[in-house]
N, C-alpha and C positions, 0 to 999 in steps of 0.2 A: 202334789203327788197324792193318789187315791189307791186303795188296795182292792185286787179283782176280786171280785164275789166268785161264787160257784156259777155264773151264769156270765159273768165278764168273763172268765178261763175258758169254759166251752164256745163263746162267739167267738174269744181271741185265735182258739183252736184252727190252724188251717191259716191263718193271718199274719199277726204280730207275735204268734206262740207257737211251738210244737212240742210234741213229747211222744215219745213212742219208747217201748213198747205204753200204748194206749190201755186202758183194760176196763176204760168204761167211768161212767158218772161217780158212782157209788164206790170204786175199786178206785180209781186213780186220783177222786178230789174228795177231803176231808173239810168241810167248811168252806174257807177260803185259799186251802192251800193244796198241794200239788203233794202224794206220796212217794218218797223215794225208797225204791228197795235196795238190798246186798245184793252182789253178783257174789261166784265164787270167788272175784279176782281181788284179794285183801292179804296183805303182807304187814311184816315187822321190820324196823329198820334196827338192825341193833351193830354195838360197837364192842366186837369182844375182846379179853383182858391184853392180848397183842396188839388190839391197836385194828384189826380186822375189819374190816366192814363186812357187815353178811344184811343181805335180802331175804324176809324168811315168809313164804307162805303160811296163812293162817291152817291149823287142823281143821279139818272137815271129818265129823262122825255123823255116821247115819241113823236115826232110828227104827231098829228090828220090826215096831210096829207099824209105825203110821208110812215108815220109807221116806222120812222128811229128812233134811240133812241140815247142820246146823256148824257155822263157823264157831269157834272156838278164842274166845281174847281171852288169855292167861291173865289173872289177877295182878295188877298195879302196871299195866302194861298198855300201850298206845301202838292200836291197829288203824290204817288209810285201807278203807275199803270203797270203791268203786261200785257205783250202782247198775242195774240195771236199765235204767231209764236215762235216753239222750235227749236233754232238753236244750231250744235253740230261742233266744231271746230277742226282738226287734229292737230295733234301736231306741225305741220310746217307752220300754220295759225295761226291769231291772228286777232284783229278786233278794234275799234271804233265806237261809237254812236254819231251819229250829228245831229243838231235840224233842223226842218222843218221849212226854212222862213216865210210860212204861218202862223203858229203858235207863232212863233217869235213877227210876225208884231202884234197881238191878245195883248201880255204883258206875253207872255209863254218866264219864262225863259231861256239862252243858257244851251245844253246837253251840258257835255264831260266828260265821260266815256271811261273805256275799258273793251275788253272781251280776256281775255287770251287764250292761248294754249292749247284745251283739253278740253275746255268749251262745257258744253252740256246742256240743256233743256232751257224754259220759260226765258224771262227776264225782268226784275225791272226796271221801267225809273223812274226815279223824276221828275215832271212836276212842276215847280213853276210857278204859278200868280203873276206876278208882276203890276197888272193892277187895276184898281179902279173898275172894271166889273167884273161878273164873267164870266167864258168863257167856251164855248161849244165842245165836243170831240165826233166825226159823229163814235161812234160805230157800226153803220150799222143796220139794220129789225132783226135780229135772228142771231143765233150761226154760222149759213151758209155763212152770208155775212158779212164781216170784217169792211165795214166801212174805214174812212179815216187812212193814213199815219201820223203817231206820230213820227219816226225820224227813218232814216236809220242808217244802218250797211253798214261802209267800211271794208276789208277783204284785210287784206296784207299779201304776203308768205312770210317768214322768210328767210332769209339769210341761214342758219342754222336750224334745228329739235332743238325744246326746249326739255331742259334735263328731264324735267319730263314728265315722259308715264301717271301720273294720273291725273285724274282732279284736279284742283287747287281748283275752286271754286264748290260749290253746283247750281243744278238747281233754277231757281227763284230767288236765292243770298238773300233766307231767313233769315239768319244771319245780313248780310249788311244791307238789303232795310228794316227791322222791329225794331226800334231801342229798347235799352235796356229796358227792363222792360213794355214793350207791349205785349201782348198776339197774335200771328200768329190767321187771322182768319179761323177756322177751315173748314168754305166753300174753302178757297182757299188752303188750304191742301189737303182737299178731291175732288177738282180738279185739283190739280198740279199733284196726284198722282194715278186717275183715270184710266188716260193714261198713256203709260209707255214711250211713245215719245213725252211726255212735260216734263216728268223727268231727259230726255237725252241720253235713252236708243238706243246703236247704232241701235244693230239690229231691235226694234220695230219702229226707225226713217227709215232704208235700206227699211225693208217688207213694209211699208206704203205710204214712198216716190215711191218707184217700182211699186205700183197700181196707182198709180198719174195719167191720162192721161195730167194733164197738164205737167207735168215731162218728159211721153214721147216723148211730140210734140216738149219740146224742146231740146234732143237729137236729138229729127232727126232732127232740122234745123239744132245742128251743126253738125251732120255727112253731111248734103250737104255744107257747108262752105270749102273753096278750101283747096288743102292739103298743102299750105304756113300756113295756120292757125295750121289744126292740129297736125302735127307734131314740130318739132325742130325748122322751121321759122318763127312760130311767136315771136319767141327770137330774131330772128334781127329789126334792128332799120328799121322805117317804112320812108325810103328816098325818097325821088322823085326818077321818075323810068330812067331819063336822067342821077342819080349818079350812079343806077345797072349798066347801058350801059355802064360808061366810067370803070364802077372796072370788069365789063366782058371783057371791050375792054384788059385793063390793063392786066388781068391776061393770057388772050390766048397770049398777044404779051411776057408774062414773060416766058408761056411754050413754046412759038416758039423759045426764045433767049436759052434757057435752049436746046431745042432740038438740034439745031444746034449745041451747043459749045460741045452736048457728040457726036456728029457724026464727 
């Protein structure tokens, strides 16, 4: 099992990977990992003193200046916020979520999660408070602009094709992320399944990614990227180029010994 570079993710792009909304090299890949933002759609699961169940949408304040809007996790309290971004996994990928230092240093408990083989649509973070504060999530001005990174996605290829062709888990991981005897809120059903590529649907992720232009700028940087990358060599190990010299020297002086001894 190997981890995708910043140049494995964009070839996987359109393949064995999607992710949309897309927002470009720099904006949607941090190193080797995939950013996932807040939607507004993030709730509290709490059990009041009757015995009650309530589903509580998180507050959302604006700021007067910038018009940014920012979710709200009350101090010592554990928000399931749903991202922005539907990613859909091939069968010969797999993934991990990992927490954003920044968020860390706030009193935002550690992620660690996984996302299976075959996984497709929206997903579910748990964001704990573990802070005396409450703490602020830059959702961004409007539905257009995304706002801050909430925790990436690393994407490892599988040694192996996992045995199952079908999805394992549900879009959103509705089941999972809304615990027992809660009520799903029906705003975030009626936009999980609005769209058919927050749901996880390949082909409404392929046709919507394909209109992308940030998607296509970044095919074309890597079709100008050398043909060592896109082909078969980027499988070899990345040596100093004084160790290619002595294994070319090596192998011409193995086919001159070899030529001589048939002649």
């Amino acid at each position: 099992m190997s981890v995708l570079s910043e140049w494995d993710i964009i070839n996987e792009l359109g393949r064995g990977l999607f992710i949309y909304p897309f927002r470009g090299r720099e904006e949607s890949i941090t190193g080797c990992c995939l950013c996932l933002t807040a939607s507004r759609y993030a709730y509290r699961f709490e059990v009041e003193q009757n015995g009650e169940k309530k589903t509580k949408p998180l507050e959302i304040k604006t700021d007067s200046e910038s018009l940014h809007q920012f979710l709200i996790i009350p101090q010592r309290k554990t928000a399931v916020v749903w991202t922005n971004e539907s990613v859909l996994l091939g069968n010969y990928l797999c993934g991990s979520i990992h927490s954003k230092v920044k968020l860390v240093s706030k009193g935002i408990g550690h992620i660690g999660t996984r996302v299976n083989p075959n996984y497709g649509g929206i997903m579910a973070i748990a964001l704990h408070n573990l802070s005396d504060q409450d703490i602020e999530i830059d959702i961004g001005k409007n539905d257009e602009d995304y706002g801050e990174t909430i925790a990436y996605l690393r994407i490892y290829r599988l040694s192996s094709k996992s045995s199952s062709s079908e999805r394992i888990d549900p879009a959103g991981k509705l089941k999972d992320a809304i615990p027992p005897g809660f009520t799903p809120p029906p705003e975030l059903i009626s936009w999980l399944y609005k769209k058919a590529w927050r749901n996880g649907d390949k082909s409404a992720l392929e046709e919507i990614l394909e209109q992308s232009q940030k998607y296509k700028v970044a095919k074309n940087e890597l079709a100008k990227k050398s043909i060592r990358y896109r082909f078969f060599f980027k499988y070899l190990p990345h040596w100093d180029t004084s160790i290619w010299v002595q294994i070319i020297i090596a192998g011409v002086t193995a086919i001159n010994v070899i030529v001589a001894i048939v002649k």
